[in-house]
C-alpha positions, 0 to 999 in steps of 0.5 A: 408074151410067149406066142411074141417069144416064139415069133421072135425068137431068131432075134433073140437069139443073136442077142444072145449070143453077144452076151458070152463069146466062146474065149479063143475067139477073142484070140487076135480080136481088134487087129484093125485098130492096131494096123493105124487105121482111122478115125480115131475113135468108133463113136459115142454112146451117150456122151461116153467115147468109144475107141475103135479099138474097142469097137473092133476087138468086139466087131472081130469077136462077134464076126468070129463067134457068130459064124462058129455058133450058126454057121454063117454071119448076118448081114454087114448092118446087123453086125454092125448092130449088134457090136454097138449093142454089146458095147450099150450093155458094157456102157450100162453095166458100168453105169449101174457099177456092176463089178466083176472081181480079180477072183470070180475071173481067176475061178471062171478061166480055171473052170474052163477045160482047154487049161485044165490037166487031170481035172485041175486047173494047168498054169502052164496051159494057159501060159502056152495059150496066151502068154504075154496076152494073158492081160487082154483075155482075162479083160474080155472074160470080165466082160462076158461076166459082167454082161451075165450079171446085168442080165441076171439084175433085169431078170431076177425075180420072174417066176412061172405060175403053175397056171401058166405053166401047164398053158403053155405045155398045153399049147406046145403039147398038144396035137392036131390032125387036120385034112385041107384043100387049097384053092387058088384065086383064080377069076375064071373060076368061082371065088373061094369063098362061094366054094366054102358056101358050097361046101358048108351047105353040103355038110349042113345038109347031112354029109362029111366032110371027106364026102362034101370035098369029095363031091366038090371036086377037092382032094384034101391032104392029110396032116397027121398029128401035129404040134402048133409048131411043127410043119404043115405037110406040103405047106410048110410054117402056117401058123394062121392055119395052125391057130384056127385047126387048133380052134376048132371042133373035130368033124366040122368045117374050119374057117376059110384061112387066107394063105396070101399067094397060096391060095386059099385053105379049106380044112376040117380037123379028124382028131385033136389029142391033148396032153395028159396029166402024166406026160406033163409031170414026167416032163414038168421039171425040165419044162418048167426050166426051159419055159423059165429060161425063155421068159427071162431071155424075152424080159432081157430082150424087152429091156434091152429094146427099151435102153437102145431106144432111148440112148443115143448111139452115135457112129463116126465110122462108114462101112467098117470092113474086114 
């Protein structure tokens, strides 16, 4: 599950961030829809109508909230994605009649310390900010809470093995240090893997491998030590490479790794350190929460997966633009 996790993890991300959306900005968020413009409605979820007031104060919220987190926005397609996706978890939230009470978001808005003054909650802060459109924030403050508790009710219950957990500081923990020669596919040229022949009967006949790649002509890069997720020095991300340098024995020459338009990979790995008992009870704690926080966003995401398939979403909108 959490070599998937960490391949998809970007995805996951921006599902993420639809759950809570930072309060100022849902400040002017649906102004489209005030402005008369048409259809009527956004669309359906299920058999559930979707205003396009609705759908455009969280359309505005997202937009908003997306480039103040990364920066930048994603496409217009997975924004308009990912809208109909927060609107899928309102629509279950309710179907599940998850509750959200007049207290929990009196306490949540007091907590928050734009509105508060020498550590305390300042009405009049907070009527400067909102005013007579006190109503309106407080109702999407409901709805960040209510979205908390769904994802809560998917992933309560998940738990770590001790097993798992020191698996997996293993293999975000542990280093490698590998050299590597790339060879291109090149017809005028012998193929790569008569080189590798080459070079294995080279080493089977008693020489290193620094001097078998020595002797074919090869000038290998040195890595240093690394993480499976760090890197590769003039390469970039490799992780097929990473995988196979992580399998296999210091001193001996790794398997031919295919990097598609780069070429081919010759490697031998020089030194491999593992973690050690004392690093990982240093680090245990703050590990364990982290790793616990990703299985649970990866749960939700699975679960989420499984929803928007199988409820029908359907929109009466075309290209809806700023």
């Amino acid at each position: 599950m959490m070599k998937a996790l960490r391949k998809n993890y970007k995805i996951i991300l921006w599902v993420l961030a639809i759950l809570v959306i930072p309060p100022f900005i849902w400040w002017g968020a649906g102004s489209y829809a005030d402005r008369g413009k048409i259809p009527a409605h956004a669309g359906f979820i299920g058999n559930a109508k979707i205003s396009l007031r609705e759908y455009r104060t969280v359309y505005d919220a997202l937009y908003r909230s997306l480039q103040d987190l990364f920066g930048s926005i994603p496409s217009e397609q997975i924004l308009e994605e990912l809208t109909w996706t927060r609107l899928l978890l309102l629509h279950e939230a309710k179907q599940r009649k998850i509750q959200v009470s007049d207290e929990e978001v009196r306490t949540h808005i007091s907590q928050i310390p734009h509105f508060q003054k020498n550590g305390h909650f300042d009405p009049a802060s907070y009527q400067r900010a909102f005013g007579e459109h006190a109503r309106s924030f407080e109702e999407s403050i409901r709805q960040d809470l209510l979205l908390q508790k769904l994802q809560e009710s998917i992933t309560t219950g998940i738990e770590i093995p001790e097993e798992e957990l020191r698996n997996e500081y293993a293999a975000e923990n542990d280093t490698v240090n590998f050299s590597y020669a790339l060879i291109a596919n090149d017809q005028n040229q012998p193929s790569a893997q008569e080189r590798y022949q080459e070079l294995e009967q080279k080493i089977q006949a008693g020489l290193s491998p620094a001097d078998a790649f020595a002797q074919a002509g090869l000038n290998p890069v040195a890595t240093g030590l690394m993480k499976r997720n760090d890197l590769i020095p003039q390469l970039g991300p490799q992780p097929n490479l990473m995988e196979a340098a992580f399998k296999s024995a210091p001193g001996k020459l790794g398997p031919l790794v295919d990097l598609q338009q780069q070429g081919y990979c010759f490697f031998w790995v020089t030194d491999r350190v593992a973690t050690n008992e004392e690093n990982f009870k240093s680090n245990r704690t703050a590990y364990q929460e982290n790793l616990l926080q990703r299985k649970k966003n990866t749960r939700f995401y699975e679960w989420l997966s499984e929803i928007r398939e199988k409820t029908p979403i359907k929109s009466a909108l075309s290209n809806l633009k700023n």
